[in-house]
N, C-alpha and C positions, 0 to 999 in steps of 0.2 A: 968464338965464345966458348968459354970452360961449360964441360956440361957439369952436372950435380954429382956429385960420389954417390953411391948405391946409399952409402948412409943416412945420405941428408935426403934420399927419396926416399928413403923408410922411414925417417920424423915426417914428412910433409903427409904422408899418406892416412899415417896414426892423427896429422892434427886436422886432416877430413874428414877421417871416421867418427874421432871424436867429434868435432863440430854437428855432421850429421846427424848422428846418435841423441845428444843435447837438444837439438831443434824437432827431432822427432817424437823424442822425450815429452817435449812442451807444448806439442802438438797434440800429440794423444792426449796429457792430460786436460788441454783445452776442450778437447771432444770429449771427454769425460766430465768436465766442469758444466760445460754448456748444452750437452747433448740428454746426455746418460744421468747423470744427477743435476740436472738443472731445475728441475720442481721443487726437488728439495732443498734446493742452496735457496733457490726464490722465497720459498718459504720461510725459512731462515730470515734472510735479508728483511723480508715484511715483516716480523715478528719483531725483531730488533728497532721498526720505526712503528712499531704500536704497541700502549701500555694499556695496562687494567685501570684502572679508576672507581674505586668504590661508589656507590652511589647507598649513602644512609637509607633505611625503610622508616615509615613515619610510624613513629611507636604508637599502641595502643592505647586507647582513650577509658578513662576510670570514671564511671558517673554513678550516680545515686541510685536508688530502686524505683524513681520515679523517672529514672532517663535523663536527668539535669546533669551534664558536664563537672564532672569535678578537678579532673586534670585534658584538658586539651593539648594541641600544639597549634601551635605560630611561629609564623617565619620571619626569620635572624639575618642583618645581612652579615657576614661572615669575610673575614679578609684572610687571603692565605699567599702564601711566598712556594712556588718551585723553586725545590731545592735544587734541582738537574741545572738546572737556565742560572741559580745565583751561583755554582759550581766553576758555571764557565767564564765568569765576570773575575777581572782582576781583583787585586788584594782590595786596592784603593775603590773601587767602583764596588765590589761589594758591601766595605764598610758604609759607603755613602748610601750605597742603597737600603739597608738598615736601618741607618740614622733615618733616612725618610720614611722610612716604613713604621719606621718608632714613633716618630713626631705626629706623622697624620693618625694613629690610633690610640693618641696620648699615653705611650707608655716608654721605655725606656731599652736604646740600645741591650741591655744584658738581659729584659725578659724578653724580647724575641727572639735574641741567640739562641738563649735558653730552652724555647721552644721547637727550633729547629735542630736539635741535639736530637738523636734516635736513642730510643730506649735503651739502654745497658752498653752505649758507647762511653769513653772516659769523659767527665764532665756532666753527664746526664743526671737532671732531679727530677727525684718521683714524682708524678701526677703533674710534671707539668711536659717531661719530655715528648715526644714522637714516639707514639705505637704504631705507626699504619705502616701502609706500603712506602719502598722510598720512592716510585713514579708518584705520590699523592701529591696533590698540594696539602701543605701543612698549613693547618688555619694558627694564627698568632693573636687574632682576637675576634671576640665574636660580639652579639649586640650591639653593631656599630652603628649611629646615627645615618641617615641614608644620605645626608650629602657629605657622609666622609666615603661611601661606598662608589657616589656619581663623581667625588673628584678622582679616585684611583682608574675607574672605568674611563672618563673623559680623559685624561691624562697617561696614558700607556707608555709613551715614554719617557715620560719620571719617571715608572713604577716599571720595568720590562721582567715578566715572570711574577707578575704580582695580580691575585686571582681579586673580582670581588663579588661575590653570589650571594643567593639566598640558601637559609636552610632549615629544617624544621629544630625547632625547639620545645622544650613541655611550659607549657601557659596554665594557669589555674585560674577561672572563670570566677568564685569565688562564689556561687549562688546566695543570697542572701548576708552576704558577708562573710562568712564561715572561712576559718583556717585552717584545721583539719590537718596540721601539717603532720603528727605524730601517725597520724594511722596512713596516708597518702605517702609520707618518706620520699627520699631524693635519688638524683643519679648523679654517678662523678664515672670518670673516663675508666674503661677498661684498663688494668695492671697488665704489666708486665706477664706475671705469672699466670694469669687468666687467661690471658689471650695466648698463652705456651700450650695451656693445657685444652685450651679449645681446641689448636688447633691438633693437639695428641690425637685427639676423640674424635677428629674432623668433623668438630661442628662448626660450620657454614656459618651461623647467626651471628657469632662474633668476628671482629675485625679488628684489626689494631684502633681504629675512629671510635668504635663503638663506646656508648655510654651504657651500663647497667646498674640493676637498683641496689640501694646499699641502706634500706630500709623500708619499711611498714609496708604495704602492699604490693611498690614497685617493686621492690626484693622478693618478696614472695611470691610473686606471680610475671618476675622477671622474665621467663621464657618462652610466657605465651604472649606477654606486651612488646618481647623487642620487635619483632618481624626479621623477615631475611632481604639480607641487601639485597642489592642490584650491581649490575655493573658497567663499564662504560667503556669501550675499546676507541681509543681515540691514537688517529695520526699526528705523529711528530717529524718535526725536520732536525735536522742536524748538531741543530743546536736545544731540542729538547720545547721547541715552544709548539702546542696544540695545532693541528692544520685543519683537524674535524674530523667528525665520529668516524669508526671503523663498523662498532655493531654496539646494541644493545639490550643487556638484561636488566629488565624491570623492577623492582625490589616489590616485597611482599609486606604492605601494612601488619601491623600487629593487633591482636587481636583487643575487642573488649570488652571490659571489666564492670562487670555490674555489683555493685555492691547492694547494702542490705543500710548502708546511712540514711537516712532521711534528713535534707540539707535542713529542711525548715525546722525538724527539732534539732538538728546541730548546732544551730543559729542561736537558739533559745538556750540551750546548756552553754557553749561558749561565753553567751555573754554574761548568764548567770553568775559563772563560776570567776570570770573576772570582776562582775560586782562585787560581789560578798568579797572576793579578797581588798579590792580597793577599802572599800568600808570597815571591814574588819584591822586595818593598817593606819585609820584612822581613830580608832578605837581603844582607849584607853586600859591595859589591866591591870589591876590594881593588885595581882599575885606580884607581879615583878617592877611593877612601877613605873611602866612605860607603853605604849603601842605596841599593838601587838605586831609581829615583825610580819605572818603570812606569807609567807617566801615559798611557798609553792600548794597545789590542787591539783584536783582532778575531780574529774566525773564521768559517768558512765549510766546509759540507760540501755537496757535488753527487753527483749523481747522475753516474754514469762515463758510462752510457753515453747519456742523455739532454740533459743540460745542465743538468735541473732544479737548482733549490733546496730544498734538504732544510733546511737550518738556516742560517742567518744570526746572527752577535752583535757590536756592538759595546762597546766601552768608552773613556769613559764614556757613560752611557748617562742616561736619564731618565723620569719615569713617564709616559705616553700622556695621565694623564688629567688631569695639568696644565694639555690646554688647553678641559676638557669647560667651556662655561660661560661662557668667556672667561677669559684669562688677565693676570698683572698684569705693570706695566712692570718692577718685580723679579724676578719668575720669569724673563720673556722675555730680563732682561740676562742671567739667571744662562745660561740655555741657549746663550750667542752668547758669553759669557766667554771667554778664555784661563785666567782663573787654577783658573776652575773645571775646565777641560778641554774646552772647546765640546763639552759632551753632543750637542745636536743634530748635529753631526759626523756621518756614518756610517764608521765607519773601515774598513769592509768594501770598500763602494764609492768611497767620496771619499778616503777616507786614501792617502797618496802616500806609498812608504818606498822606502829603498835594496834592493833583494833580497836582498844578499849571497850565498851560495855555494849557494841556493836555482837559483840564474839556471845552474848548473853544467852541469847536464843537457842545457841547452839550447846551450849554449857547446859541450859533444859534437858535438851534433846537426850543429853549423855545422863543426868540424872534420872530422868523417867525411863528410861530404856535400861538403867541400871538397878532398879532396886527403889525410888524415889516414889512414890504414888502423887495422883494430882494434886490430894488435898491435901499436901505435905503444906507444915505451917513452921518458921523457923522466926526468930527474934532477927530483926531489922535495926538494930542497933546502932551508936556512934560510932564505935571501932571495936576491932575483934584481934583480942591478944594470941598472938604466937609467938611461943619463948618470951623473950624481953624486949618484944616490939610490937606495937599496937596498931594494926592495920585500921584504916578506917574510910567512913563514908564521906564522897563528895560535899565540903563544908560540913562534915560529922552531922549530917543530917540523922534522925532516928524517925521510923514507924512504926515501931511496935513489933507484936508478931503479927506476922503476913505471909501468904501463900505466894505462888510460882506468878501468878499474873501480876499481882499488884508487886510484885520485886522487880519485875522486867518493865512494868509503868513509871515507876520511883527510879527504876534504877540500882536497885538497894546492892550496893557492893560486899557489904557483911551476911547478907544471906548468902550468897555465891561462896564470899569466904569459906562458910562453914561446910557446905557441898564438899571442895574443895580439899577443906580439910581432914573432913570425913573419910574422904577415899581414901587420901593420903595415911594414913591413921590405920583403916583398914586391909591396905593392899600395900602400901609401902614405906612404912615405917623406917626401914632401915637404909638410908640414903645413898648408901656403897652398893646397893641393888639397880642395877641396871636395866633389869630384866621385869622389875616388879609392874604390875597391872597397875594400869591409870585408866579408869572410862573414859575421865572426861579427853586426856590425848587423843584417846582409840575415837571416840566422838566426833574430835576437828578434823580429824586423818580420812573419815567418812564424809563427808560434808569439803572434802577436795582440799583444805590445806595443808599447806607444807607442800604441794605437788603445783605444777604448772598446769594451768585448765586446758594448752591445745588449743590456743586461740590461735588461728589464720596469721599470726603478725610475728616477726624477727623477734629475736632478742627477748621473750619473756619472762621475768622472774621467777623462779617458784617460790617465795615466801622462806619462812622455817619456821617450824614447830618448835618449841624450845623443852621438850623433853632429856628423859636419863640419861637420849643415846647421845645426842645433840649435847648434850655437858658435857660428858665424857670427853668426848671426840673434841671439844671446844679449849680444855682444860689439858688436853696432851699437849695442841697444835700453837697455845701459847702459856706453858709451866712457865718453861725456860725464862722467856723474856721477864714475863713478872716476877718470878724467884729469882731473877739477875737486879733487877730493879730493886726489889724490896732487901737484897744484902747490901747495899750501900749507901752510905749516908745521904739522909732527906736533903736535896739541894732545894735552892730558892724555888727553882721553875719548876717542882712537885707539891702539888697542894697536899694536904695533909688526909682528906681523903682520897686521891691517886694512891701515896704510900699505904695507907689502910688498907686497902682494896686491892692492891702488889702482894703486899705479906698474908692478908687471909687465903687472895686467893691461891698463893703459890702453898699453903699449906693444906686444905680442901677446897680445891675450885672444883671440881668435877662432883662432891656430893650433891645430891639431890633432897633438900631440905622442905618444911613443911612451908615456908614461906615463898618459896618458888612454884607449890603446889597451889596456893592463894592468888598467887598473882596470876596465873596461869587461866583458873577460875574466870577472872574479870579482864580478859585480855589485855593486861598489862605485861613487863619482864621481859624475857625476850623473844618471845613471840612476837611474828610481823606476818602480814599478808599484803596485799596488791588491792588496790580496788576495784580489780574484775574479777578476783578471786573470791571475794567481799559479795558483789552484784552476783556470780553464779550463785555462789551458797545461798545466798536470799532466793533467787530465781528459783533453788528447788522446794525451797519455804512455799511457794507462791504455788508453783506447780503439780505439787502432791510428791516429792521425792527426789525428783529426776537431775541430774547431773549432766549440761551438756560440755560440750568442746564449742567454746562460741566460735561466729564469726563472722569476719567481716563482706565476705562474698561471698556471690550469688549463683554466679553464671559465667564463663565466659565464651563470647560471640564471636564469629568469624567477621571479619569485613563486609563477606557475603550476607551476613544476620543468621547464619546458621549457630545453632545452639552447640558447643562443643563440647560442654562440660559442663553439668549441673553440682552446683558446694551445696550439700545440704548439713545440719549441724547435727555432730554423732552423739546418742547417747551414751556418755563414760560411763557412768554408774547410775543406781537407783541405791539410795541411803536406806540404809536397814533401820528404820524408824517408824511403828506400828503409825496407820492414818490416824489414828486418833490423837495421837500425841503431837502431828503436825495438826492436825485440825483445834487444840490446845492452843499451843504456841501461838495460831497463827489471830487466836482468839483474843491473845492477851496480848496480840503485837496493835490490835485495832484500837485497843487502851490504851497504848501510849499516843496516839493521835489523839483521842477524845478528852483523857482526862488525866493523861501521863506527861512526861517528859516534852513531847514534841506539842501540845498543845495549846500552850499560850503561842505558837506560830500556824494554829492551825484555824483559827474562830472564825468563823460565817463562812466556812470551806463545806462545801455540800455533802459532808462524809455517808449520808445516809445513801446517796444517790453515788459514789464516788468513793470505796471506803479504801482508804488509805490505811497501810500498815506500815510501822516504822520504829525504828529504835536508832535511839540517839549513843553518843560515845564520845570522852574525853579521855584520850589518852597521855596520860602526861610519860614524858623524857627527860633524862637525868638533864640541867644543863640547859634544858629550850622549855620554851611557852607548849603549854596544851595544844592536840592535834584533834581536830572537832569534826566528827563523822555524824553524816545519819543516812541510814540505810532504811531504803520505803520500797513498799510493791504493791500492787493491785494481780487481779489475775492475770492481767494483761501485759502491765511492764515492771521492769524495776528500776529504780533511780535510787543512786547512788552518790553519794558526795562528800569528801574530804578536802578539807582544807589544812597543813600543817602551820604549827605554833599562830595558831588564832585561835583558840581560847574554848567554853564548850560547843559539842556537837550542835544545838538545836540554835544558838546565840549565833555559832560563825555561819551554819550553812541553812538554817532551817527556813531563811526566806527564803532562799533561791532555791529548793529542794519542791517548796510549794509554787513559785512561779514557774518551775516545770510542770507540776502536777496541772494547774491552770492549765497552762498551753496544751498540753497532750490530750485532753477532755474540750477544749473549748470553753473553760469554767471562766475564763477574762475575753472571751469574745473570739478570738483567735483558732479555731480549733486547728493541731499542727500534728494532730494522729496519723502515724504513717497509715497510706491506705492499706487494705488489703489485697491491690492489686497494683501492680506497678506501672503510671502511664509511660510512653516512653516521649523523651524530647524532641527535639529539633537536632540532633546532632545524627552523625555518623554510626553504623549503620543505619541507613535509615527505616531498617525491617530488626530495630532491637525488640524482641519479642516483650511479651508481661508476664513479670513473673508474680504466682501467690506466693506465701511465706513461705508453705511447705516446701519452696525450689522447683513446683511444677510449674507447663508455661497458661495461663491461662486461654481457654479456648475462646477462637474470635467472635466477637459479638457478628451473627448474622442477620441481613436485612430481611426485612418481612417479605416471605412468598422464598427465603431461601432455606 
């Protein structure tokens, strides 16, 4: 046999080294793999077959200051699709499975796609996509009837990666009937950018699932009601379907919410406020020759001497639970409507109106405090010339000459006038003055308008004073457009007062004329306030001066019934108005119940025992029917109510103004006076303390021998 050349034993020896080397190689790293880092690969390996799983916290409960439930929760069954497990299913079997997923929760292939899109992937729409985690089950509809829940469960494979559970939802009890939805407000799914920036801040309480408030209380007190999740480590297999829990963290209820509502006079102003408008719709006026149209209210009752909110209503108004669930892009137009009356509106807080002869009281204040004496006496006349226009009284009503009380009982619009005009005359005659002194302004700016009161709730309006500075600034910010306007020929679709009112005002829209001063007087022009801005000012009528920041909470409680935080209502100011002159005012406000204005709606009302103070107001609007106020207080509360384009003050609201006054005394049998200490209910906590007005907690009653 040939031996091998030297050569070819020098390849064979190199391809045993190498071989060796390679096996050696693989070897060590095996003992490395398994030996040496094998905790940590294992660790790994377990990590990769267990995911997190949110677990929602059940939001905090809002109830009344008697402890009566006004937002609960209740459980949802809820259908959700793993997106991992429909991942793994072909084209065909995924679409099929969709389709069935769509069919059993009657909805349609493209809105459960839709919902399985992750937030800011291509294709993804807002508020309906995926924020959560992508290990989550994505829920695709919620509120399901429970034998669409028991066929998806019974039926597992139809449905493979198809969840069906329960989950908490917000419920509203409704105590007494009551709807409440404008101060209660709603929740819709965490954004995108929220949940970015929660997680900047690393805040824990939000999650891509989470829902937060997006108005009236739930928004304001949104991050002490949401609670903090929980979580859920659960095993999976290979294919991504659950095997069972790994570990679990608990979620943290959310705390609650005590407010300062009283359901049962809620109950009473609600349905007040929707009478009188029904009725008033039915109501013939004979200014315009038709029913009066009523298209929206509000009212509002406070506490005199605290600030609190006892009762809140608006109209129109809409149901709370519209948006348990998620809500559809028709419901959501209808709430943001004009035609419908934008429900969501709060016309308590956001509603802007003329005050009309409401603003009276206050117009006093600024003349006595000014130079005016009490026993000032001015002619009450039919109407009151300025320039070459004749202001005039409600139906040119005349009373002769009369003083400050019998003008605020009548009404008398031409005695106001001439105050008015007074000033105007003496401090600012020269209309191009910006600068020039007004009491009666300086007056309403004291007494909180034009400013937002600080009330506990989203979104509230501050009014506008329609002063120098307020023209001015009104008159830059639209010259242009009305000087564009009034240079070109009048077409069809410009009425002939539009163009008049283009060309005046593009040549002095910003002076400040004696007839702006007038109207200003009788809160007519462009002057607007709110009617909690309306019920404060009165409230300081009522309570010697004082100016709160109202609100709607009280308290909020731990789970545990621990007190975490007492709201008590701040005083903003104290109105620089000698007591006497409120003690005046508030004398000649008891007149218009007796023998003034609100009186023919007041007769066999027990005023001696119950004395009622109140001024009435008609505010008219270029264009629409009269806006019908009457503002009333006792020392104890104020009640408040507006109704727009329904006709006069004491006509549209003055019954339902008295069937509160009723109710809250007991004077029709009823009596629905918040107590002065608050029981608590049958709900959760079940150690929710009582609270008195003042926001301390009442000490417990102890048994005898303790």
């Amino acid at each position: 046999m040939r031996r091998p050349s030297s050569t070819g034993r020098m390849r064979l020896v190199v391809v045993q080294v190498l071989a060796f080397s390679l096996f050696a190689t693989l070897f060590v790293r095996l003992y490395y793999l398994q030996v040496i880092g094998g905790d940590a690969y294992q660790a790994q390996a377990a990590n990769q077959s267990v995911r997190d799983i949110v677990v929602q916290p059940q939001r905090g409960l809002i109830v009344d200051s008697q402890g009566r439930p006004l937002v609960a929760n209740r459980t949802s069954w809820v259908i959700s699709v793993d997106r991992t497990l429909l991942g793994k299913l072909g084209a065909g079997q995924r679409t099929e499975l969709v389709r069935r997923v769509a069919d059993v929760v009657s909805a349609t292939p493209k809105d459960v796609e839709a919902r399985l899109v992750t937030c800011g992937d291509p294709g993804s729409v807002r508020d309906v996509c995926w924020n959560g985690s992508p290990y989550q089950p994505v829920p695709v509809a919620t509120d399901v009837p429970k034998k669409v829940a028991l066929r998806v469960l019974e039926q597992p494979e139809d449905y493979p990666g198809v969840l069906a559970e329960q989950q908490n939802v917000r419920s509203y009890p409704r105590p007494f009937g009551i709807n409440l939805a404008h101060v209660l407000g709603y929740l819709s799914p965490v954004t995108e950018e929220e949940y970015d920036a929660a997680s900047a801040r690393d805040d824990r309480s939000l999650n891509g699932a989470s829902v937060v408030g997006r108005a009236g209380v739930e928004k304001q007190y949104d991050e002490w009601l949401r609670g903090l999740p929980g979580y859920r480590r659960v095993a999976v297999d290979s294919m991504g379907r659950v095997l069972g829990d790994d570990s679990v963290v608990e979620s943290t209820p959310g705390d609650t919410l005590v407010t300062s509502i009283d359901a049962k006079v809620q109950a009473v102003v609600e349905k007040q406020l929707a009478e009188r408008i029904k009725v008033q719709r039915a109501t013939f006026d004979p200014v315009t020759d038709r029913n009066y149209e009523a298209d929206s209210g509000a009212a509002v009752v406070l506490d005199a001497k605290t600030g609190r909110v006892i009762a809140m209503a608006s109209q129109p108004t809409y149901d709370p639970d519209v948006w348990t669930g998620g809500i559809s892009e028709d419901q959501l137009a209808r709430l943001y409507s004009e035609k419908a009356g934008t429900p969501l509106l709060s016309r308590a807080t956001q509603g802007q109106f003329a005050p009309g002869s409401t603003w009276k009281p206050f117009m006093t204040a600024g003349a006595l405090t000014n130079g005016y004496p009490m026993d000032t006496t001015l002619p009450c006349s039919s109407g009151f010339q300025v320039g070459n226009r004749v202001f005039r009284n409600h139906e040119s009503g005349a009373y002769g000459t009369i003083g400050f009380a019998k003008a605020l009982e009548v009404s008398c619009n031409t005695f106001f006038y001439r105050i008015g005009y007074d000033f105007w005359q003496r401090f600012g005659s020269d209309p191009a003055d910006i600068d020039a002194k007004d009491p009666l302004v300086e007056e309403a700016k004291e007494f909180g308008f034009g400013s937002r009161t600080g009330i506990d709730l989203p979104g509230e309006a501050p009014g506008r004073i329609a002063d120098r500075h307020w023209k001015q600034a009104y008159y830059e910010s639209q010259k242009d457009y009305y000087c564009d306007l009034s240079s070109k020929p009048q077409t069809a679709g410009t009425s002939d007062f539009v163009y008049t009112f283009a060309r005046e005002f593009c040549l002095e829209g910003n002076l400040y004329r004696a007839g702006d001063a007038v109207n200003f007087s009788i809160g007519q022009g462009d002057t607007i306030v709110t009617p909690l801005q309306l019920a404060r000012a009165y409230g300081a009528l009522a309570n010697g001066g004082t100016l709160f920041a109202p609100t709607v909470a009280k308290a909020l409680v731990s789970p545990e019934g621990e007190v975490l935080r007492r709201i008590t209502p701040k005083k903003v100011a104290h109105v620089d108005v000698p007591q006497k002159y409120l003690d005046f005012i508030d004398s000649a406000l008891q007149g218009v119940t007796r023998e003034g204005t609100m009186a023919w709606k007041m007769g066999g009302f027990p005023l001696d025992q119950v004395t009622v103070r109140a001024k009435t107001g008609s505010a008219e609007v270029y264009g629409k029917q009269s806006t019908g106020w009457v503002a009333s207080y006792t020392k104890d509360y104020v009640v408040v109510m507006m109704i727009s384009q329904a006709g006069t003050g004491s006509g549209s609201t003055g019954d339902g103004i008295r069937k509160i006054w009723e109710a809250l005394y007991g004077i029709d049998g009823t009596d629905v006076r918040p107590a002065r200490a608050a029981t608590p209910g049958t709900v959760p906590p079940a150690s929710l303390p009582q609270f008195l007005d003042d926001g301390s907690i009442m000490p417990p009653v102890l048994k005898a021998g303790e």
